[in-house]
N, C-alpha and C positions, 0 to 999 in steps of 0.2 A: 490411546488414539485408535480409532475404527482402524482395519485392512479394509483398504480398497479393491473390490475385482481391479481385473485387468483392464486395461482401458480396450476395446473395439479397435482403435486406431493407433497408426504406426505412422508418428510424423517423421517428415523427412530431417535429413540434416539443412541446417539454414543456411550453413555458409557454401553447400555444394550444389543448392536449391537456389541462389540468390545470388550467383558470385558479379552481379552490379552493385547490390547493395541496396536497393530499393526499399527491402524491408518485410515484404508482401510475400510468404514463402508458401503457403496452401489456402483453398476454399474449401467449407464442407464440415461435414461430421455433426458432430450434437456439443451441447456445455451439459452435460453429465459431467460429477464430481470425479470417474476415475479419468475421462478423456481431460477435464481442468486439471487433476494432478499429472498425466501425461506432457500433457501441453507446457504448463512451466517449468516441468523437470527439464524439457529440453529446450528451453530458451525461449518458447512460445506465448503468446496470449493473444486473446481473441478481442476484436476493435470492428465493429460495422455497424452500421444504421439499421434502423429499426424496417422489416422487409427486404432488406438483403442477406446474400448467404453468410454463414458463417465464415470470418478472413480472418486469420491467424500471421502473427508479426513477429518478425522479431529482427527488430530495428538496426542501420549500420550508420553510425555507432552505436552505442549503447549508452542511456543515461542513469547513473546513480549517484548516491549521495555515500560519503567516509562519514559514520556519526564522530570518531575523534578528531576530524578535518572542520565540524560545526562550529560556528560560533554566533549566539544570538545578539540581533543588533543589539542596541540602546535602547532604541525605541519601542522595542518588544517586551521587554525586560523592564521598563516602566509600566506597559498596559496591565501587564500579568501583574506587577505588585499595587498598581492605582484600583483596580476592579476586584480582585480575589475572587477568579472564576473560581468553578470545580470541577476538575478532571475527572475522567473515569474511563478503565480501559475494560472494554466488550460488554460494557453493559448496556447496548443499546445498538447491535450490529446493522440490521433491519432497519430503523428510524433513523440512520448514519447513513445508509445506500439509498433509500428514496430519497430525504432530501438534497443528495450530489446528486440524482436523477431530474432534480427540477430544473426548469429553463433558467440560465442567466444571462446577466443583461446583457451580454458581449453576445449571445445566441440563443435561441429560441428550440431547437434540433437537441438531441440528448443522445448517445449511444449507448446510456444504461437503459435499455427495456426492460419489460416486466420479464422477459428470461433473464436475460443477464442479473436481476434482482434474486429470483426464486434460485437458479444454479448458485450463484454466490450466498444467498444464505443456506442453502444447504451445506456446502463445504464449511462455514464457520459451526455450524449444529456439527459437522463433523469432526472437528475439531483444525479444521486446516484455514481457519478465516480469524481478522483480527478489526476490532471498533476502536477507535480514543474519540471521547465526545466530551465537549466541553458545555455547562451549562451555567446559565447566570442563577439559577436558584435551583432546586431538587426536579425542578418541572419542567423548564425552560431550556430548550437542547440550542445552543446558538452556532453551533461548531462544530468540526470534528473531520475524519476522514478514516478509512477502511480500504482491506488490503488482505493479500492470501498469503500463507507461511506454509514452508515446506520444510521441515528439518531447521538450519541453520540461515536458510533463506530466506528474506522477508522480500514480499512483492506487493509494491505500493500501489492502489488503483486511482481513489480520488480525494478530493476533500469538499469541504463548503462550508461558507462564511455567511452570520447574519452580523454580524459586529465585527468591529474594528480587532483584527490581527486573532480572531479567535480560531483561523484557521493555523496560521500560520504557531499559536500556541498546541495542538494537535501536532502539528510537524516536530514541534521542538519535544515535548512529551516523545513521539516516536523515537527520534536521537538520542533522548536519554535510557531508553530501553535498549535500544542497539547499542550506545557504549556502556548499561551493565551487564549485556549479553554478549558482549562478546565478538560484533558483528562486522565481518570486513567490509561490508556495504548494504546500503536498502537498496533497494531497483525502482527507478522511479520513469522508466522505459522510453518513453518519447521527451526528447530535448525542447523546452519551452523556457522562456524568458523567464516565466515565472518560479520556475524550480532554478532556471541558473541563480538567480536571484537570492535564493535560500541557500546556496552555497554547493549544489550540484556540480557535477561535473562528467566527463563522459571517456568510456572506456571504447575497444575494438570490441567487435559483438566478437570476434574468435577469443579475445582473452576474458571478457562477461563468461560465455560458453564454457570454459576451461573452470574457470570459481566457480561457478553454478555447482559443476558435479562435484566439487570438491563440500559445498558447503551443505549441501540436501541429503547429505552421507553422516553429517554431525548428528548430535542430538536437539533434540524442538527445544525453541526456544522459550521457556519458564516463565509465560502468559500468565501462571496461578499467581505466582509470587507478587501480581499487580491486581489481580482482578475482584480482591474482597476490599483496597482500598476507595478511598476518594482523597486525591491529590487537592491542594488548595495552589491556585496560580501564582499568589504571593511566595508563598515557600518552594514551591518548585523553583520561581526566577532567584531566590535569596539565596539556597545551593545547589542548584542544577543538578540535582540528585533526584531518585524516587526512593530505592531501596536506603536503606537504614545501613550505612555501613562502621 
């Protein structure tokens, strides 16, 4: 994996920058790939509309998900073995962030711009970015979601669904990499319905803060070991497994 320069910028500490809790801890800076690995090493990531400055967050509380605390509904676990999508993890990073970049139906407004696009694909060409996309045939991308890895730390950003629960098979794909890697938690950062819903749950951002450096200090998480397969969604629901053990 590439060395990073130095990042330019020296964020602050968030809990002595924010001690309300608001969330909102600096404006400013660029999304160059060493100020992105700067920014999530220390609890940070960047959230604004398209023409405003750059805002950096890091939320109180904090939300993430236990991959061995998962457990896939019924009804999930039927769609994957009725349909026999095909998984595939980073083979499509790029075509995985634009389409979470398009408007849905609940809004029309996006906060992936074409920077937020180009900076995050660059991190994954550098090896610090992660795709799982789901397709109904070799052609057809209907699903998926993407996200940055730092070491031992996996940081979730978005997803998007053309069909019935093919996001939500993306998420479960993610949980089964995280409990063969090893992983105390994915970071799934701002608390919504929708992740509580998938089994989310939420931490103090001081004790998020405290795992962070403990897990970005580990070794990266063994992305290779998935990325020459393709998963069939029947067999993945049948053993909740990806690697061969």
């Amino acid at each position: 994996m590439p060395q990073l320069p130095d990042s330019e910028y020296i964020f602050p500490n968030p809990i002595q920058h924010d001690p309300d809790g608001h969330g909102l801890i600096c404006i400013g800076g660029d999304l160059k790939p060493a100020t992105l690995f700067e920014a999530y090493s220390h609890g940070l990531f960047p959230w604004f509309n398209e023409g405003e400055p750059i805002c950096w967050w890091s939320p109180e509380p904090r939300c993430i998900i236990r991959p061995q605390d998962y457990h896939p509904s019924k009804s999930l676990l039927r769609t994957m073995k009725k349909h026999d999508y095909k998984i595939t993890i980073n083979h499509a990073f790029e075509q995985v962030i634009r389409r979470c970049a398009l408007p849905r139906q609940y809004a029309d407004d996006t906060w992936i711009s074409e920077d937020i696009i180009q900076s995050y694909c660059q991190m994954f060409t550098l090896g610090y970015g992660y795709s799982i996309e789901v397709w109904a045939d070799q052609e057809k991308l209907v699903g998926g979601l993407y996200g940055l890895h730092i070491g031992h730390g996996c940081f979730g950003e978005s997803m998007f669904s053309k069909a019935t629960d093919v996001s939500k098979m993306a998420f479960f794909t993610l949980i089964l990499i995280g409990r063969e890697q090893n992983l105390p938690w994915i970071d799934c950062q701002l608390v919504n319905d929708h992740l509580m819903s998938l089994g989310a749950s939420t931490i103090s951002r001081e004790d998020y803060l405290k795992s962070l450096q403990d897990v970005i200090k580990r070794p990266s998480i063994d992305w290779k070991s998935y990325q020459d397969s393709v998963f069939s969604s029947k067999e993945v629901a049948l053993n909740q497994q990806l690697l061969k053990k």
